[in-house]
DSSP file (Angstrom, degrees, kcal/mol; ACC not computed):
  #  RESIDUE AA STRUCTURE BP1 BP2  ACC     N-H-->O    O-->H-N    N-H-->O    O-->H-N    TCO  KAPPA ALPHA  PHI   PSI    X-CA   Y-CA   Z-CA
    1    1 A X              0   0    0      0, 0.0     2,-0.4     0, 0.0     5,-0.1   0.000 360.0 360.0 360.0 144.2    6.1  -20.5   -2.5
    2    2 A X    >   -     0   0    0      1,-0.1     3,-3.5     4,-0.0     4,-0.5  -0.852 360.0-120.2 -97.4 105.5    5.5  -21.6    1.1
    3    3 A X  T 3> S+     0   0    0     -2,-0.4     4,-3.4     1,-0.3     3,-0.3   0.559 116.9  58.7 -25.4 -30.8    1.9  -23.2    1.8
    4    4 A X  H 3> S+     0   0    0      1,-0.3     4,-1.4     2,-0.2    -1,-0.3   0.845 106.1  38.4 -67.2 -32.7    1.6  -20.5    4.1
    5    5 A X  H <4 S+     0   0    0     -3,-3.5    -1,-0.3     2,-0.2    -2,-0.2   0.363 114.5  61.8 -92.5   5.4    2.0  -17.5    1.6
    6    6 A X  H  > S+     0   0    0     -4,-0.5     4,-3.7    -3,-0.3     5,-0.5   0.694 102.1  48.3 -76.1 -50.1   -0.1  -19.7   -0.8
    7    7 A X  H  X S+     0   0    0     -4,-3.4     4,-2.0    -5,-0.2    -2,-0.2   0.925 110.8  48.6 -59.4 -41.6   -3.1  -19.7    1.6
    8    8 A X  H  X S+     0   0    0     -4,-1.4     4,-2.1     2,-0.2     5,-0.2   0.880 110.0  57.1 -83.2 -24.4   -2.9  -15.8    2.0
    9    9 A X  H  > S+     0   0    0      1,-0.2     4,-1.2     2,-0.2     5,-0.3   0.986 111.7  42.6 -50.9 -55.1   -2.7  -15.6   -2.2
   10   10 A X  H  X S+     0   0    0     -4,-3.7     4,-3.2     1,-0.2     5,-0.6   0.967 111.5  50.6 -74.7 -31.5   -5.8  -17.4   -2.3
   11   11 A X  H  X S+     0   0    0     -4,-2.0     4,-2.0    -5,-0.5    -1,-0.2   0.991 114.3  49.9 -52.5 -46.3   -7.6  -15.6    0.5
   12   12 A X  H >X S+     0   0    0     -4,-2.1     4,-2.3     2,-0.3     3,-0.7   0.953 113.1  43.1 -25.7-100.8   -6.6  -12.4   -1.3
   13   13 A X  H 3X S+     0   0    0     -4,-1.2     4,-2.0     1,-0.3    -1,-0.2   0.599 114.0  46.9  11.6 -67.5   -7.7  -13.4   -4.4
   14   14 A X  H 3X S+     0   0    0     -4,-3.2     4,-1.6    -5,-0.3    -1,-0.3   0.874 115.8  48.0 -78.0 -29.7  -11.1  -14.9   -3.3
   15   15 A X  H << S+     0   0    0     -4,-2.0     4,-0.5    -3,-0.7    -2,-0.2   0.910 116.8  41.5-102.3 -27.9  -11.8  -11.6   -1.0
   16   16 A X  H  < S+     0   0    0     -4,-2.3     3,-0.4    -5,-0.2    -1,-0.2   0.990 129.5  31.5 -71.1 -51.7  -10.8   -8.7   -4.0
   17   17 A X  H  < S+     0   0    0     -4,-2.0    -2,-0.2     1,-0.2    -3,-0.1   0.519 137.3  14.6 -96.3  -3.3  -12.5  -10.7   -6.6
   18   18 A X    >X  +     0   0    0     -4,-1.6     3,-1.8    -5,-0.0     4,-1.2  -0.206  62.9 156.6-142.8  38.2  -15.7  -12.7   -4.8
   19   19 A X  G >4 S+     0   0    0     -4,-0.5     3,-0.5    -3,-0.4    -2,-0.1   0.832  73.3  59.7 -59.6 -36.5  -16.0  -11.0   -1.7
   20   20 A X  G 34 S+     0   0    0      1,-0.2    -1,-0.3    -5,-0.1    -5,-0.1   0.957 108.8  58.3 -58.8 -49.1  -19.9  -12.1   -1.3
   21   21 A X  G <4 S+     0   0    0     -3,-1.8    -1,-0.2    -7,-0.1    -2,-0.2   0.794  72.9 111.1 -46.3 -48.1  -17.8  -16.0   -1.5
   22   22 A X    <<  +     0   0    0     -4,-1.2     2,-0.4    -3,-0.5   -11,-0.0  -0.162  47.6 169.4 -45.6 148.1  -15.4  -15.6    1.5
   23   23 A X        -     0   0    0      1,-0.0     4,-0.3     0, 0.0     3,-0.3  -0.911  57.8 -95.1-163.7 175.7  -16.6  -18.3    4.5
   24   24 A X  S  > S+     0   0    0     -2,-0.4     4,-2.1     1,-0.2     3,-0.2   0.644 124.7  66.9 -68.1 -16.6  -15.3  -19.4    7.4
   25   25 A X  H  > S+     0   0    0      1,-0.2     4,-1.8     2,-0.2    -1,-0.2   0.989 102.4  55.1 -75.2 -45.0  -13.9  -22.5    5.3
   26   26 A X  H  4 S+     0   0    0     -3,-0.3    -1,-0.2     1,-0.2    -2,-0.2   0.591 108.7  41.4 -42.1 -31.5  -11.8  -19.7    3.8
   27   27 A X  H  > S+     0   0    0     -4,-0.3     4,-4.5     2,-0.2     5,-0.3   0.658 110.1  56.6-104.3 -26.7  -10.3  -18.4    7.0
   28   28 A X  H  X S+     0   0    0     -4,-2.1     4,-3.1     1,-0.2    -2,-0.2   0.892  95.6  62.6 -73.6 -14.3   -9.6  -21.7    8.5
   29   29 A X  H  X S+     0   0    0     -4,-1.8     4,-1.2     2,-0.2    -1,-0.2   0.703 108.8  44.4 -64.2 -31.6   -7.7  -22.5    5.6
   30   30 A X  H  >>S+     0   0    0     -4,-0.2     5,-1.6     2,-0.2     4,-0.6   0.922 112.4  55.2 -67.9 -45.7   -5.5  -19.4    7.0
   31   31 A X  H ><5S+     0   0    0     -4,-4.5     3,-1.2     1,-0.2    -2,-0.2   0.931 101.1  53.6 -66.6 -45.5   -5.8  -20.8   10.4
   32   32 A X  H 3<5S+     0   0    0     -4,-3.1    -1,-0.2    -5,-0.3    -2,-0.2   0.956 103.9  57.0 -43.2 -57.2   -4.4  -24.2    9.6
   33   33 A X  H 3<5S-     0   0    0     -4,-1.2    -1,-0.3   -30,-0.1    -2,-0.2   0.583 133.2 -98.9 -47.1 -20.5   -1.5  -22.6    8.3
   34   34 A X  T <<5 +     0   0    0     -3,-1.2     2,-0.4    -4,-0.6    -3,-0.2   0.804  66.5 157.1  70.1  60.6   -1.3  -21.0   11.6
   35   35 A X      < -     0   0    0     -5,-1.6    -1,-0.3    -8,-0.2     2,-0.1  -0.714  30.3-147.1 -71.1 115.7   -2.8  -17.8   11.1
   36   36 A X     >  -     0   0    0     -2,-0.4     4,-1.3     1,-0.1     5,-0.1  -0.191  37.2-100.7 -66.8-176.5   -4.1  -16.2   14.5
   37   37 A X  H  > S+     0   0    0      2,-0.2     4,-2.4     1,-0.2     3,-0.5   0.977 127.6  57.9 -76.7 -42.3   -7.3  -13.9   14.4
   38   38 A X  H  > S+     0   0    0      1,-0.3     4,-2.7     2,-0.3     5,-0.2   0.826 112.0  41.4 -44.4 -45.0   -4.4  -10.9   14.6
   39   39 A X  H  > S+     0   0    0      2,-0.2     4,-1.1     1,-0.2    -1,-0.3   0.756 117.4  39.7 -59.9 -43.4   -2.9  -12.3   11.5
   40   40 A X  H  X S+     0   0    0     -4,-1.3     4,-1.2    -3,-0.5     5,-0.3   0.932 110.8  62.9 -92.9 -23.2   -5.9  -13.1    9.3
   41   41 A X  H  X S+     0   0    0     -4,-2.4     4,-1.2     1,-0.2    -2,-0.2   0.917 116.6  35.1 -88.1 -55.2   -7.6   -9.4   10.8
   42   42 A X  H  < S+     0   0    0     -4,-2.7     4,-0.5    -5,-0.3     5,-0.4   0.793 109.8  60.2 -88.8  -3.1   -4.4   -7.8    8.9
   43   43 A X  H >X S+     0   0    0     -4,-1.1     3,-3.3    -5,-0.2     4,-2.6   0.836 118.4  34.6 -49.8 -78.3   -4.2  -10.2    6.0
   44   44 A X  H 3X S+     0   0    0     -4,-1.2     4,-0.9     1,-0.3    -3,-0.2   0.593 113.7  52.4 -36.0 -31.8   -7.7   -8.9    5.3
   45   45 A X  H 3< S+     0   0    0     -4,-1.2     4,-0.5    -5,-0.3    -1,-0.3   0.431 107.4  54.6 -99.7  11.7   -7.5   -5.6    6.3
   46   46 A X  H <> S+     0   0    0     -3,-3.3     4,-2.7    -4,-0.5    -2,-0.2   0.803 112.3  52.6 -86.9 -52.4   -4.3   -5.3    3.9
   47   47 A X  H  X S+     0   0    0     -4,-2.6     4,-0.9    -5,-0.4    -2,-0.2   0.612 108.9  39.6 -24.7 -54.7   -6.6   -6.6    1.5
   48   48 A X  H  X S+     0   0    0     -4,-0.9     4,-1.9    -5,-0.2     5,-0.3   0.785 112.6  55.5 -96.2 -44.1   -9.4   -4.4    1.7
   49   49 A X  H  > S+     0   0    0     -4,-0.5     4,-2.1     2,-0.1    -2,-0.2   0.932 108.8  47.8 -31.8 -62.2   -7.1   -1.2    2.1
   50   50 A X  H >X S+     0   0    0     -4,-2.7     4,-2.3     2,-0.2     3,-0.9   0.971 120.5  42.4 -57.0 -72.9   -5.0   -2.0   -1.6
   51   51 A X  H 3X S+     0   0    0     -4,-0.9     4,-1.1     1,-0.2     5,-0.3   0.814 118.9  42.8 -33.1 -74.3   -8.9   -2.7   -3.4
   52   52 A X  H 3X S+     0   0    0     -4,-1.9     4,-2.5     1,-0.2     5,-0.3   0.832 121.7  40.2 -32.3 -51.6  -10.6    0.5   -1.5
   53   53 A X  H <X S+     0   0    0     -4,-2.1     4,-2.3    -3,-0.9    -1,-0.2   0.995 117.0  49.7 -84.2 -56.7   -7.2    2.7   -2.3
   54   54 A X  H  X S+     0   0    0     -4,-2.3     4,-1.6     2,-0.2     3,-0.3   0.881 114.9  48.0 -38.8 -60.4   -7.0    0.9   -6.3
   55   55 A X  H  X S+     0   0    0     -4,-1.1     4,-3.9     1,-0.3     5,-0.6   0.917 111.1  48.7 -51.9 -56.0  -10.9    1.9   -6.8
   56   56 A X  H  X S+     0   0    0     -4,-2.5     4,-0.9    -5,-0.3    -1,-0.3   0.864 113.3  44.5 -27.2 -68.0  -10.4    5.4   -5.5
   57   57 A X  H >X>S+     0   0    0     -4,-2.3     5,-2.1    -3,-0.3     3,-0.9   0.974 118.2  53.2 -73.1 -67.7   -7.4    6.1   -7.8
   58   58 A X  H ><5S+     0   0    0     -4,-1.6     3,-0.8     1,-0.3    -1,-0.2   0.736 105.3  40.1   0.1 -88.8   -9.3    4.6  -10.2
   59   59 A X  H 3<5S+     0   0    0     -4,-3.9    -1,-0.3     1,-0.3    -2,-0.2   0.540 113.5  65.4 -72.0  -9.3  -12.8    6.2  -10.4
   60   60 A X  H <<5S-     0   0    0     -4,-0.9    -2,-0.3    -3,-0.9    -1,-0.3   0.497 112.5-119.7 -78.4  -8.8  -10.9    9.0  -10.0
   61   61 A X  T <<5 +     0   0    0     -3,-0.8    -3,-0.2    -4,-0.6    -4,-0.1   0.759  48.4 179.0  67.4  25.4   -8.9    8.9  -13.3
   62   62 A X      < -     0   0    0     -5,-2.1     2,-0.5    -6,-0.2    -1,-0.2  -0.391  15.0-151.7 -58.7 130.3   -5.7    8.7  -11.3
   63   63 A X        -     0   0    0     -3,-0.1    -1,-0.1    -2,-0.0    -5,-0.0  -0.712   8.3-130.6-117.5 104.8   -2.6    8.5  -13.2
   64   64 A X        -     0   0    0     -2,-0.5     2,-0.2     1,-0.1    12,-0.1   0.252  21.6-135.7 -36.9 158.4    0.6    6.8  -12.1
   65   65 A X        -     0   0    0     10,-0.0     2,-1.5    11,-0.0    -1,-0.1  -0.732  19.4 -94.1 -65.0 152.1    3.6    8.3  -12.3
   66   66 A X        -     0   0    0     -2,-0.2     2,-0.7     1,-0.1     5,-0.1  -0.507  28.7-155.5 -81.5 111.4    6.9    7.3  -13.3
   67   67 A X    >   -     0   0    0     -2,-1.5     2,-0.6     1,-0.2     3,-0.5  -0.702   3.7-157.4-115.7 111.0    8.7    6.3  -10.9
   68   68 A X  T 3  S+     0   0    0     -2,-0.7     3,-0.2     1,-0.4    -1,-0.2  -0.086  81.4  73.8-111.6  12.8   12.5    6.8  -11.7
   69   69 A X  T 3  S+     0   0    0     -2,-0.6    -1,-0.4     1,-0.1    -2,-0.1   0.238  94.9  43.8-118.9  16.4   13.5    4.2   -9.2
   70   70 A X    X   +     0   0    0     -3,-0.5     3,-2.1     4,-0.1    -2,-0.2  -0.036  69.1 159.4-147.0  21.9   12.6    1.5  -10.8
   71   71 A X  G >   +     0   0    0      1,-0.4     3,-2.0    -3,-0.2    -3,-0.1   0.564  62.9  74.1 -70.9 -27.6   13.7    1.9  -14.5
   72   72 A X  G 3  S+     0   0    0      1,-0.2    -1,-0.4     2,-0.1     0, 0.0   0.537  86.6  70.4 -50.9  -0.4   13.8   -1.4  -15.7
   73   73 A X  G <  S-     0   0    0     -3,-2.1    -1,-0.2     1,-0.2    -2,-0.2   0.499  93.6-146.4 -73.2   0.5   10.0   -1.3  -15.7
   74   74 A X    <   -     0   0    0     -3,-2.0    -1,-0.2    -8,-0.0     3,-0.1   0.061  35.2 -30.9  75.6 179.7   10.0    0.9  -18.3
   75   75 A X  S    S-     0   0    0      1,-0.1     2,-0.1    -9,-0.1     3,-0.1  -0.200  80.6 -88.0 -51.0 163.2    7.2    4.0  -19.2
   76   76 A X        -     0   0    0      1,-0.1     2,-0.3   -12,-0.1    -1,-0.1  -0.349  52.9 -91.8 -55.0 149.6    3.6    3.4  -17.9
   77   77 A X        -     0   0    0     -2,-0.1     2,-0.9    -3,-0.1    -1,-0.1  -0.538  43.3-118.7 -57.9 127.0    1.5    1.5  -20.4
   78   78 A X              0   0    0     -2,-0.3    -1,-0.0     1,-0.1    -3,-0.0  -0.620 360.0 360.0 -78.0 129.2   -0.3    4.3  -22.6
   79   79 A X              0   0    0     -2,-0.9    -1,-0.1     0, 0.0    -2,-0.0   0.332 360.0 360.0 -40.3 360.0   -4.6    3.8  -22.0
């Protein structure tokens, strides 16, 4: 893994599971890597989309489907 896709793991990371945490030390660590604002503005908003769209499905009782293109993953886990 490439420092660079290491830096957008941990941004990830910190901003689904501590969002209140994210700081500016947190995006310059993107920037170093040599993330522009266009670049960290869709890291983040990739980010926020997958959570918003997971909770939704979620609190909704959504239930995957099997998707028959991918059969070495096997059935869904039963709940």
């Amino acid at each position: 893994m490439t420092p660079a896709d290491r830096a957008i793991l941990d941004y990830a990371q910190k901003l689904t599971l501590s969002p209140k945490d994210v700081a500016e030390a947190d995006v310059e660590a993107l920037r170093v890597q040599g993330f522009d604002d266009r670049a960290i503005h869709d890291i983040c908003a990739v980010t926020a989309y997958f959570a918003f769209v997971n909770r939704m499905a979620d609190g909704l009782g959504v239930e995957l489907e099997d998707d028959e293109r991918f059969p070495e993953r096997g059935p869904p886990e039963d709940k």
